[in-house]
DOKOLVO-978044 format. One record per residue: residue number from 1; x, y, z of N, C-alpha, C in turn. Coordinates in nm, 3 decimals, always signed. Each point is the difference from the previous one (the first is absolute). Layout:
<pts>
{NUM {X Y Z} {X Y Z} {X Y Z}};
...
</pts>
This chain:
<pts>
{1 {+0.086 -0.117 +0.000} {-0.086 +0.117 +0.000} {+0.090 +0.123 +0.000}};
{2 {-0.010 +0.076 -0.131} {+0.064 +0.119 +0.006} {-0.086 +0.138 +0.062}};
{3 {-0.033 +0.007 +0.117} {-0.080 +0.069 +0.070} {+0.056 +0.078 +0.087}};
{4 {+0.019 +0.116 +0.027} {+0.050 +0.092 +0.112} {-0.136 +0.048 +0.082}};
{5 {-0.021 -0.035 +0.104} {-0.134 -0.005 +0.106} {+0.073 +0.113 +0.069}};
{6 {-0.035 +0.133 +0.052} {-0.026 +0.092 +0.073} {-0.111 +0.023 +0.060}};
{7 {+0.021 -0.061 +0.158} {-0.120 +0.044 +0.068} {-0.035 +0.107 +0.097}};
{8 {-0.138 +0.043 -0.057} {-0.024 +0.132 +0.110} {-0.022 -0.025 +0.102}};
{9 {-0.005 +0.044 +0.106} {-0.054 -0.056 +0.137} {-0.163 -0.042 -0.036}};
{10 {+0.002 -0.149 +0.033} {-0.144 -0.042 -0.035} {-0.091 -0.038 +0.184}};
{11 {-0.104 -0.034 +0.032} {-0.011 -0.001 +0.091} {-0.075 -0.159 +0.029}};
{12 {-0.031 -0.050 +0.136} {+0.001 -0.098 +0.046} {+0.023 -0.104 -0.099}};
{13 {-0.057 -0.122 -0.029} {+0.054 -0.069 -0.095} {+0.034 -0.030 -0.182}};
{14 {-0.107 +0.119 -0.021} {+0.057 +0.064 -0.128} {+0.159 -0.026 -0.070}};
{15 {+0.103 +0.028 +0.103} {+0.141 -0.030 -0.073} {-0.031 -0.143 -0.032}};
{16 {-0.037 -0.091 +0.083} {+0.009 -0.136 -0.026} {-0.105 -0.056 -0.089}};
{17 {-0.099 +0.078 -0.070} {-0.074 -0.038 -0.071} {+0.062 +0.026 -0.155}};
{18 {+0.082 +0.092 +0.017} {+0.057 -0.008 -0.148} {+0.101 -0.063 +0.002}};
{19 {+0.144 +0.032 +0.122} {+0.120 -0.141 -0.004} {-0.104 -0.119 -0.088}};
{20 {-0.092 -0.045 +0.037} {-0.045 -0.161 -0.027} {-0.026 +0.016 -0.152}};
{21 {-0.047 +0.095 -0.047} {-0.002 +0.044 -0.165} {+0.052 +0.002 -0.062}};
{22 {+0.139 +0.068 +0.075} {+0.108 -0.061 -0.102} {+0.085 -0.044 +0.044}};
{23 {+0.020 -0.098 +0.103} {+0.165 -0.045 +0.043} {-0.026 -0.121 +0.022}};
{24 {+0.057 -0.081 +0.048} {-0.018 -0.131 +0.054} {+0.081 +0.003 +0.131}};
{25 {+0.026 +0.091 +0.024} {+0.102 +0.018 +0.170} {-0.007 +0.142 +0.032}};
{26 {+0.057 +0.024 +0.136} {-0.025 +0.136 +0.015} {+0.095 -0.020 +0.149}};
{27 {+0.055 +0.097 +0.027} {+0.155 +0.017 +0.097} {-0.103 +0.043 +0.071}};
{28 {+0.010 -0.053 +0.183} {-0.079 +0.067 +0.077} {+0.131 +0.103 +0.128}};
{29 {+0.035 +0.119 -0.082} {+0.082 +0.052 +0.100} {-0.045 +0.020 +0.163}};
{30 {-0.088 +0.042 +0.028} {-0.019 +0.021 +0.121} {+0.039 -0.070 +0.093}};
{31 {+0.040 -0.095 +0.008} {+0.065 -0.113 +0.057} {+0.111 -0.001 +0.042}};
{32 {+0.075 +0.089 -0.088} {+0.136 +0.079 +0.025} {-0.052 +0.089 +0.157}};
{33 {-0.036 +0.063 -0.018} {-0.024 +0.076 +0.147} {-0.051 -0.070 +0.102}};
{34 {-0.145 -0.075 -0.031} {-0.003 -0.128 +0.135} {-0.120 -0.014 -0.109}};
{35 {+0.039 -0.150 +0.079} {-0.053 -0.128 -0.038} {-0.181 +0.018 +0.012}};
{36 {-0.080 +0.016 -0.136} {-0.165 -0.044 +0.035} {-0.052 -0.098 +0.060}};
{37 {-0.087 +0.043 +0.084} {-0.083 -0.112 +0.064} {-0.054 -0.134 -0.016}};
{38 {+0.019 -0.089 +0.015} {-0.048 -0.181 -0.083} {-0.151 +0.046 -0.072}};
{39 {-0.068 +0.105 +0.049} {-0.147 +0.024 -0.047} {+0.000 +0.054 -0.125}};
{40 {+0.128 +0.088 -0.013} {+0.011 +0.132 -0.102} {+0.053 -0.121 -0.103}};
{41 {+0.068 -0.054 +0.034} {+0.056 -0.141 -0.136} {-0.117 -0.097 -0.052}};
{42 {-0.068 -0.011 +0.129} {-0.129 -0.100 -0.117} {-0.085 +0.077 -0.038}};
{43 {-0.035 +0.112 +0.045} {-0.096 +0.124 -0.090} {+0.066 -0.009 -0.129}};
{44 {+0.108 +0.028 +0.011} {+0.068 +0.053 -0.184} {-0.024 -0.104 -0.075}};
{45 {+0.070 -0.134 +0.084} {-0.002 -0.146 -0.068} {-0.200 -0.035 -0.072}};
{46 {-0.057 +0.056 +0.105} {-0.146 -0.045 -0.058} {-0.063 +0.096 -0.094}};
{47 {+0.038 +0.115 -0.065} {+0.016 +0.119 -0.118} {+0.055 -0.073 -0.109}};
{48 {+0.102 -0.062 -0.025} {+0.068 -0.024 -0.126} {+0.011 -0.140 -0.014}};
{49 {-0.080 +0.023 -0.153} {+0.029 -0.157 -0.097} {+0.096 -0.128 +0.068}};
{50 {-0.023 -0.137 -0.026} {+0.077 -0.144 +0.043} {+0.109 +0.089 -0.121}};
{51 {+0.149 -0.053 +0.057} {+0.099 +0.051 -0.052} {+0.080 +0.138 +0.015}};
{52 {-0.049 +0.052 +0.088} {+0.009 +0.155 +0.000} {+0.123 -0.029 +0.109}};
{53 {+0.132 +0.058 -0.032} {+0.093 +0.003 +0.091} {+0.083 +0.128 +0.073}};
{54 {-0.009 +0.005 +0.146} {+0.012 +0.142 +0.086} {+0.146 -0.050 -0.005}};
{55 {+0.095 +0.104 +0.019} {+0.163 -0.029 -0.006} {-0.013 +0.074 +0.137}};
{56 {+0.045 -0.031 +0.099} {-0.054 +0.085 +0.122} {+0.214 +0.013 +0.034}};
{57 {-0.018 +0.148 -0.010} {+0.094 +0.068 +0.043} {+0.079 -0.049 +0.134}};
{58 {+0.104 -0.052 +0.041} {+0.036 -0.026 +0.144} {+0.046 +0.118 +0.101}};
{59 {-0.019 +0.036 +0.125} {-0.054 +0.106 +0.070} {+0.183 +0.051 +0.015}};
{60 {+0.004 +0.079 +0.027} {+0.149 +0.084 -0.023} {+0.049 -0.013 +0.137}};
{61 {-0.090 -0.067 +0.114} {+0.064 -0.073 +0.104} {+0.123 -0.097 -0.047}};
{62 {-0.046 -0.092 -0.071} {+0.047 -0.055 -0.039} {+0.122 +0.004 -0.121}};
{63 {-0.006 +0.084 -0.041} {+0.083 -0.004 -0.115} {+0.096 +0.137 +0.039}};
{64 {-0.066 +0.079 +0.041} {+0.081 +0.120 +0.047} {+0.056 +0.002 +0.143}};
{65 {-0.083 +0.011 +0.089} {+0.080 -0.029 +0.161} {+0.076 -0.076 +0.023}};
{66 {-0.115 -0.167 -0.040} {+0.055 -0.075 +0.032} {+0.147 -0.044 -0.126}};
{67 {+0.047 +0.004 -0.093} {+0.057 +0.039 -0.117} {-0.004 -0.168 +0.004}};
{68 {-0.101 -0.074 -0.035} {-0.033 -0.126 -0.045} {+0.122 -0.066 +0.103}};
{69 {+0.003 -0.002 +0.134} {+0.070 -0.082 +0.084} {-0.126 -0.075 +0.064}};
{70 {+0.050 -0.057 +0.097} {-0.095 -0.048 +0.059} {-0.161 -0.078 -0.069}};
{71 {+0.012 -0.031 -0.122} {-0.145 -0.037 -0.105} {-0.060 -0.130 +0.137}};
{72 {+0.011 -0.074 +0.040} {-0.075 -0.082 +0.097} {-0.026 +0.057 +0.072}};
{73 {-0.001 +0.115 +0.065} {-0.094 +0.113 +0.067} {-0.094 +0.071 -0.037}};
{74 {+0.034 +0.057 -0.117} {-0.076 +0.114 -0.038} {-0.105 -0.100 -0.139}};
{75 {+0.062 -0.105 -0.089} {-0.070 -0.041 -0.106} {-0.160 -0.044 -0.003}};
{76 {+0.032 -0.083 +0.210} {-0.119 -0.097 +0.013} {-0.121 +0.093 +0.030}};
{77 {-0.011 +0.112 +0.029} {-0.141 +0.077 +0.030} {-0.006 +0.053 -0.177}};
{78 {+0.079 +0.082 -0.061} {-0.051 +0.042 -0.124} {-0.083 -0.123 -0.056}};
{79 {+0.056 -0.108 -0.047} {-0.043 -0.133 -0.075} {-0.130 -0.056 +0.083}};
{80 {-0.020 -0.019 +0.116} {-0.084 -0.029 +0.070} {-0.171 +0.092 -0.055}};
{81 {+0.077 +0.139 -0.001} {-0.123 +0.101 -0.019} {-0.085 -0.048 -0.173}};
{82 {+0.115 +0.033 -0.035} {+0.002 -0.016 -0.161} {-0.106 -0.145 -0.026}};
{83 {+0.106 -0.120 +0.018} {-0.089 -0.116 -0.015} {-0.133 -0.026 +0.009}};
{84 {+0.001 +0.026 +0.166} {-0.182 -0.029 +0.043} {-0.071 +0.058 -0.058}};
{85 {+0.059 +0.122 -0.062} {-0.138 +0.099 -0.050} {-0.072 -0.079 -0.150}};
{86 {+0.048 -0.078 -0.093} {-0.021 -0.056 -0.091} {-0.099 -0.113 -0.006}};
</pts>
């Protein structure tokens, strides 16, 4: 897809009604700052098409503080959140 997508600020789930229009994935940054709620992951998950894949950003705890030491500390709650929500 030769497509350049510029988005305006859209409001409640609107962004995610067009991501699904045209993408087949969609980067969920916020995650970078802290981690969404197990509720906020199966809300999104129950919005978009079988196949629809979230690339969920890893929280900058982790990658920045923690500078990816310690991953058997910090990996098992991100993955935990992530998983169940599906």
């Amino acid at each position: 897809m030769n497509e350049v997508v510029i988005l305006v600020r859209m409001l409640d789930f609107s962004y995610l009604n067009f991501y699904i229009k045209k993408f087949l994935t969609v980067e969920i940054n916020n995650s970078f700052y802290q981690l969404p709620k197990e509720t906020t992951f199966k809300l999104w998950a129950e919005c978009v098409p079988e196949g629809f894949v979230f690339a969920v950003k890893a929280s900058r705890f982790i990658t920045h503080m923690k500078k990816l030491k310690d991953p058997q500390k910090t990996l098992p709650t991100f993955f935990k959140r992530v998983r169940n929500s599906t």
